[in-house]
N, C-alpha and C positions, 0 to 999 in steps of 0.2 A: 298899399299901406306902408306909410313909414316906419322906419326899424322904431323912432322914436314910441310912434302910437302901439309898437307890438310891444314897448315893452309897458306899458301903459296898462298891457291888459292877464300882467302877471296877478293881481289883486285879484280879478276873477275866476285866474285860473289857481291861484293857491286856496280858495275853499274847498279844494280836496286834497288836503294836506297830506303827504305819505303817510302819519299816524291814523288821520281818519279812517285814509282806506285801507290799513291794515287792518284795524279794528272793527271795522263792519263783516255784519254777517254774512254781507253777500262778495267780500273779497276776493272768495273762488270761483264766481262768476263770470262768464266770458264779457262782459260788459265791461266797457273802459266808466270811470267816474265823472263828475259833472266837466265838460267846457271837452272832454275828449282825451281826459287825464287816464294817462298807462297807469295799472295799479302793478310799480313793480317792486319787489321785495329788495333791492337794493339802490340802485337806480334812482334818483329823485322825479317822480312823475310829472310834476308840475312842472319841475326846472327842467325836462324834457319836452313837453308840449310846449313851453315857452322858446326853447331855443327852434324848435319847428319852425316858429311863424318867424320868427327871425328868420331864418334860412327861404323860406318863403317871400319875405320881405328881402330878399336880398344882403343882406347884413354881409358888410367887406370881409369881417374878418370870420367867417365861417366858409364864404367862400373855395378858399384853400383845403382845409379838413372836407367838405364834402366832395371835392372832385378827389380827393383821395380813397374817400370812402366808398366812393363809386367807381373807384379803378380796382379795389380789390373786389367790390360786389361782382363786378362785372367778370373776373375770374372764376367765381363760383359758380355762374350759371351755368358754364358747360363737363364740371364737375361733380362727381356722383352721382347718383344719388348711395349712400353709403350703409351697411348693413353689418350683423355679426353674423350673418350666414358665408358672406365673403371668404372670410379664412379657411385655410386647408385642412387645421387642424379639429378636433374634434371632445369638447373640455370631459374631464370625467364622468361628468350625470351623463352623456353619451348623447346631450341635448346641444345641437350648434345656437342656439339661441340664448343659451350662458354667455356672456363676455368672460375672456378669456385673456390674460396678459403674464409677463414671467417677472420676477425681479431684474432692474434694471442692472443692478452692482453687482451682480453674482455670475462668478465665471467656473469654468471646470478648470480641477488641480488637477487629473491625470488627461493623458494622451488618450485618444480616440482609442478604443479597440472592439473587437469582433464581440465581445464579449463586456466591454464597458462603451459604450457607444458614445454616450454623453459626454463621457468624461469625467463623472460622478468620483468624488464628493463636490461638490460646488463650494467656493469660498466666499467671502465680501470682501471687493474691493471698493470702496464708496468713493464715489463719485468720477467713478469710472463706467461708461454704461458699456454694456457688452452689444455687441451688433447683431448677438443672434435672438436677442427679444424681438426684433424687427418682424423675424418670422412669420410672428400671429399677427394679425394683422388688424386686431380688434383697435388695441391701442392708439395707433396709429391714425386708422378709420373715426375713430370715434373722434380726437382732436382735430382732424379735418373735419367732422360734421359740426361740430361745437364751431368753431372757428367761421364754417360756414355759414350757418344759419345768424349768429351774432352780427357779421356784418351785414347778408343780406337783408336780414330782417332791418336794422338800423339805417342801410340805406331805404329799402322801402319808406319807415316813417319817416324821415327827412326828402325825400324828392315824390311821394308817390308813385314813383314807376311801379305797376304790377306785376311785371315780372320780375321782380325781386320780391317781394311777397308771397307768388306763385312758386318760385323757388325752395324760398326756407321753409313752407309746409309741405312740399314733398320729401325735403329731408328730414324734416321729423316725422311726418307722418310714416317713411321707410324705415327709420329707427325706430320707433317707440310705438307707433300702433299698429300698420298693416300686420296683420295675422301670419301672413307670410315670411315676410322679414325682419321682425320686433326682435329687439333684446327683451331678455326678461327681465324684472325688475328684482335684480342681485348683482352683487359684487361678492360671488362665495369665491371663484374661481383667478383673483387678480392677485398678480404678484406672486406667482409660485416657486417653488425652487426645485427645478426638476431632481428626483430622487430622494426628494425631501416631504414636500409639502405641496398640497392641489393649488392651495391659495391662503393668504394671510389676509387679516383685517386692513396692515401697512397698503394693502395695495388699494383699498376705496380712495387713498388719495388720485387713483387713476380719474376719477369721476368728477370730488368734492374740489379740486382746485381752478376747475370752470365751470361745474355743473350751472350754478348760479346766474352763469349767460343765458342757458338755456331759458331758466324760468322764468329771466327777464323778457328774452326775445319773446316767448310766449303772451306775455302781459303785452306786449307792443301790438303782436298781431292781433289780439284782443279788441283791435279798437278798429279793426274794420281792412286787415288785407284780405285782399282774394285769393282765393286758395285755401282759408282756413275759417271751420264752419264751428257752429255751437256745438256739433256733435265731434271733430277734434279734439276742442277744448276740455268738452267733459273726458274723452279717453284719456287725453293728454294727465289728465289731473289724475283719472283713475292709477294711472302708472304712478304718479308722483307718491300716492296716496299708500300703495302699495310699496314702491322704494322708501319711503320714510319709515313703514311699520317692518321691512326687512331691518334697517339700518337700527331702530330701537328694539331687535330681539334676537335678531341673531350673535353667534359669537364671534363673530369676525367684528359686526359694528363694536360688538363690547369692546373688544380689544384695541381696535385705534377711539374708540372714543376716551379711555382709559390710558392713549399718549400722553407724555406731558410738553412735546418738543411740536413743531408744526402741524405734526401729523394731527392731533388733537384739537388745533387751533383749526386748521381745515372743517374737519368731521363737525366742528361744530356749527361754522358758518353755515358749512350745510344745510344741517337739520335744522338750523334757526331759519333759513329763508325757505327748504321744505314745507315747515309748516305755515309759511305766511300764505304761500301758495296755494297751499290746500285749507285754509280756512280756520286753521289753528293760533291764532296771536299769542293764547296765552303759555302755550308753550315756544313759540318764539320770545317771550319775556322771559321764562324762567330760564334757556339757555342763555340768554344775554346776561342774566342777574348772576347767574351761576359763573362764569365765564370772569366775572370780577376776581373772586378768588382762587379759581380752578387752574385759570388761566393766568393772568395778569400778573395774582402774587408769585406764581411758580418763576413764571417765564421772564419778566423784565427787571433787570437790576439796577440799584438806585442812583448809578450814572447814567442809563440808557442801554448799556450793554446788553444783549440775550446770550447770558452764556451757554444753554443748549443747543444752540446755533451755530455758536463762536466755536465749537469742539469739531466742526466739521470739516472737513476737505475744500469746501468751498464757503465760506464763512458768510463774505458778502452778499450772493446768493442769497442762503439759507436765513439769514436776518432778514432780509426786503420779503422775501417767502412767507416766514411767519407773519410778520408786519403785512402782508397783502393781506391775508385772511384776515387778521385783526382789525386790519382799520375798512374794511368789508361786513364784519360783523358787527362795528361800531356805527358803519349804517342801518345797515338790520336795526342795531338796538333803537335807534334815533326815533325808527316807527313804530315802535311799543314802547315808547317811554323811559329806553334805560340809556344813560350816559356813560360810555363805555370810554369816549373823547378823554374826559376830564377825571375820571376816575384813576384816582393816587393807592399804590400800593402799600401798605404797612412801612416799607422800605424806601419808599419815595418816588419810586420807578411808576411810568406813564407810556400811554400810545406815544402822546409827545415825544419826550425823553426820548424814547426809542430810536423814533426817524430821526431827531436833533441828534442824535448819535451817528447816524449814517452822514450825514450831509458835508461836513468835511471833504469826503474822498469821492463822495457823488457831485462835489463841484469843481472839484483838482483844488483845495485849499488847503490839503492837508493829504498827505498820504497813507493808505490802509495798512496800517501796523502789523496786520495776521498773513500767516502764512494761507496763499489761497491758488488754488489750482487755476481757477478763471476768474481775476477779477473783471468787473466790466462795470462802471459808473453809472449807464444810463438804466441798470436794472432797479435803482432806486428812486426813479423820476417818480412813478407812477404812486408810491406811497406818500410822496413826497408831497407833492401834487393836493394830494386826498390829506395829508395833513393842515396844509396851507389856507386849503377849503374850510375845512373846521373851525379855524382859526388858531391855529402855531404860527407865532409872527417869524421864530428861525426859519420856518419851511418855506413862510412866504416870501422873507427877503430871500432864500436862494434860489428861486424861480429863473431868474435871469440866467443862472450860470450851470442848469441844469443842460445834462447830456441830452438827446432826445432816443427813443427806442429806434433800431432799426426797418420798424414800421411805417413809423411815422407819428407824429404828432395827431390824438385825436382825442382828447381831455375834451374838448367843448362839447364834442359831439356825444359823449359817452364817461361824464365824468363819475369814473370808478375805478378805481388797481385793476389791473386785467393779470396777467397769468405772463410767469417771464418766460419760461422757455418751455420744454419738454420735459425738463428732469420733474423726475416724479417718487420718489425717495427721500 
């Protein structure tokens, strides 16, 4: 088949629009929707089984991005499989099936002794990560298995190989369901300050700033890899189901959902694509309607600036940061109906505004005015990218002179903001 005639048969495959199949009630269904359409909560479904049969059809310029994608799938296979029972240490409930992580910024003031071990009191130095979080090893594990399953799974839907398929369900199925080596479905225990505190709300951003892969991948295998069966699925979701009713009642969710700076903007992408997964739309609308003023008016200012961002040690960073989640949740909105794109602040401030605020120094036409620990340009492609899409003609005309991630280029094959590094604070 010609790339021409595959793109011919985007028409048939867009009757299953990502609103529709948000909004159906069989959403949470392991069933992919008509033509073989991924039902994924961020992800555009259609314009993913479209870009398939391109790649199937041989299409030049996907080419490239898939031998890439399959140089890093190809590293996953022999990789894990990855678990919270791994670690040495052992979280407060006394249960190794809590995930477990420490504050990354927080270091000890006093010298080691017989009698203060730790070093205790612990300080904040922000945006400095201390080496000895590394320790537990959950954190860690867990971005390798997220990281893993994303691409294996993405290569599978793009080449059919089964052993990329077979892959990314034993690492979920090792994570999140076998009985033996599941996490449970909590973030009580993340982010603690030894001598302080067991775990903070702050640390569910350990989960909610790739969780969203997950869900997608999930939705992908959905459509017929081997290795992952209808009774997966339903566990799969049962945890989802459960993570989400921990996240609206506990008080750790209270507390980051109750951020006003990234942290907030994360928790809520979240729970918005949460519930799209397990069969909720309407409350994925009401966090995206909510998210207008909770969000947007707090956070963006009527030049583009985030000044709760701009206060940080790493400035540039933490703006692309916030703006990842946001223009991620501005997809979510897109499949229940809310326009989170085009939505103007009292103030004047916009998703737009925002990135057009980044783009300057993310294309070397101007240099970053703030004091910043690590600046790095290409950390702003990928918002950048997803703004351009929407339609910001600033974002689009700077395409050309955009950095690319040290990954690699892979927007065709997965166009969505992905997650820039490890900081997690």
């Amino acid at each position: 088949m010609s790339v021409a005639a595959v793109a011919g048969l985007f028409t048939a495959l867009a009757i299953s629009s990502p609103a529709s199949a948000a909004t159906s009630p069989a959403a949470a269904s392991p069933a992919a929707g008509p033509g073989g359409v991924p039902r994924t909560v961020v992800l555009d479904g259609p314009r993913l089984a479209l870009t398939r049969l391109m790649v199937r059809a041989g299409a030049p310029q996907l080419r490239g991005p898939v031998s890439s994608l399959k140089a890093q799938a190809d590293s996953y296979l022999t990789q894990g499989p990855w678990s919270v029972m791994d670690k040495p240490q052992t979280p407060p409930s006394g249960d190794k099936h809590d995930y477990l992580s420490q504050a990354p910024y927080w270091w000890p003031s006093q010298p080691a002794t017989a009698s203060n071990p730790q070093g205790c009191p612990y300080v904040d130095r922000d945006g400095v990560r201390n080496p000895e979080v590394d320790t537990i090893t959950d954190h860690s594990e867990r971005g390798e298995m997220f990281n893993a399953v994303y691409d294996l799974t993405l290569a599978w839907y793009y080449t059919g190989d089964p052993a990329y398929g077979k892959r990314a369900a034993l690492d979920l199925e090792t994570w999140f369901i076998d009985p033996a080596t599941r996490m449970n479905p909590n973030l009580t225990y993340t982010q603690g300050i030894p001598c302080q505190l067991d775990g903070r709300g702050i640390g569910i951003i350990d989960f909610s700033q790739q969780f969203t892969d997950i869900l997608d991948a999930v939705a992908l295998l959905n459509t017929g890899a081997p290795g992952w069966s209808h009774s997966d699925n339903t566990a799969m979701t049962g945890w989802d189901t459960q993570f989400l009713n921990w996240l609206m009642t506990s008080s750790n969710g209270a507390d980051e959902a109750a951020a006003t700076n990234n942290h907030g903007s994360f928790f809520d992408m979240q729970e918005a694509a949460l519930a799209l997964a397990v069969g909720r739309p309407g409350l994925a609308k009401s966090i995206a309607e909510t998210a207008e003023t909770k969000r947007l008016d707090v956070q963006l200012a009527a030049d583009g600036s985030q000044p709760l961002e701009l206060s940080r040690t790493l400035p540039f960073h933490y703006s692309t940061f916030n703006l990842l989640a946001l223009t991620r949740l501005a997809m979510i909105g897109q499949k229940v109906g809310v326009d989170l794109w085009h939505y103007r602040t009292p103030a004047g401030g916009s998703i737009f505004k925002a990135v057009d605020f980044l783009v300057p120094a993310a294309t070397g036409t101007a240099s970053w005015s703030y004091p910043d620990l690590n600046f790095q340009a290409w950390a702003a492609t990928d918002v950048i990218e997803a703004a351009a899409d929407a339609g910001d003609h600033t974002a689009g005309k700077a395409l050309p002179d955009l950095t690319q991630p040290p990954g690699g280029e892979f927007w065709l094959l997965r166009p969505a903001p992905e997650q820039l590094d490890p900081v997690t604070s």
